[in-house]
Structure formats: C-alpha cells, structure tokens
C-alpha positions in Angstrom: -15.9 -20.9 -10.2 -15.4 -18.2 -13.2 -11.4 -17.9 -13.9 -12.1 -15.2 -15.6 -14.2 -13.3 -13.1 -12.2 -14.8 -10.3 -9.0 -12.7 -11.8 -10.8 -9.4 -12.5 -11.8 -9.4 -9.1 -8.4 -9.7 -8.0 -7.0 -7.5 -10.2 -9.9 -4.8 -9.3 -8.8 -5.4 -5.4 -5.5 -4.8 -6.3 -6.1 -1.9 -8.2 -7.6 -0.5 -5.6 -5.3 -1.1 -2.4 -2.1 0.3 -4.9 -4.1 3.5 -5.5 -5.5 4.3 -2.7 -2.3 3.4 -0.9 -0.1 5.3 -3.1 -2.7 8.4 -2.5 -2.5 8.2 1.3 1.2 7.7 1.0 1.8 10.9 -1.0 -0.7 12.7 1.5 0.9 12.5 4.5 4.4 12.5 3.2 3.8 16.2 1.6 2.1 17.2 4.9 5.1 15.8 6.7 7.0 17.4 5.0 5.2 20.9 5.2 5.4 20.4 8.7 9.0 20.0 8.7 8.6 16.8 10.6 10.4 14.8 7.7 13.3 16.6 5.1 12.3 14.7 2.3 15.3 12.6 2.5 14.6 9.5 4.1 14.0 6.1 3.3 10.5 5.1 5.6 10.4 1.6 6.3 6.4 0.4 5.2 4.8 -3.1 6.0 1.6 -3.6 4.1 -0.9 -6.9 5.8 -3.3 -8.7 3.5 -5.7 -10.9 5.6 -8.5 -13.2 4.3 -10.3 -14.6 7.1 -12.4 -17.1 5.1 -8.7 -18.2 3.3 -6.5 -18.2 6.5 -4.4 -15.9 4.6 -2.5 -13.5 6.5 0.7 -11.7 4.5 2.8 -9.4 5.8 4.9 -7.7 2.9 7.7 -5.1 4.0 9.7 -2.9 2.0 11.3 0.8 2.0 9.5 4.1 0.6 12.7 6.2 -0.3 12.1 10.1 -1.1 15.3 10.8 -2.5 
C-alpha cells in the first residue's frame, strides 16, 4: 500500500462529500426558505452515514445546521 496515495484518496473523498454536501445544503435551505416553509431561524438537526462495505464501516455522525 502507497501512504501517500492512500491519504490523497481520502482527502479527495472528503473533499468531495464536504462540497457537494455543503452545495445541496445551501440549495434546499434557500429554496426552503423562498417557499416560506422554513424562516431562516432554525437550528435543523443533520445526520451524515459513511459506509464501507468492504471495511465493515458504518458511521453515523450527527450534528445541528443553525441558520441564525
């Protein structure tokens, strides 16, 4: 195994789950929020799941998304 290739992979995964969740995050908030569905107020509870069949791994990671 190649450390070094090994962690730019990861960091590339990464990468790309924080954008494009931060991307679809914004998106439907604003629309939401267009829709008067949500003030733009709140504090959203979000639980994100990373699996990894061939691992075993299965995380769940929770947190809050607070828009004021």
């Amino acid at each position: 195994m190649n450390e070094e290739t090994f962690n730019a992979s990861i960091r590339q995964f990464l990468k790309t789950v924080g954008i494009t969740s931060q991307r679809e995050i914004e998106k439907t908030v604003w629309s939401q929020i267009e829709k008067k569905q949500l003030k733009g107020n709140e504090t959203l509870p979000a639980t994100m799941r990373l699996e990894i069949p061939a691992l075993g791994v299965n995380l769940t990671i929770t947190g809050d998304i607070t828009l004021e």
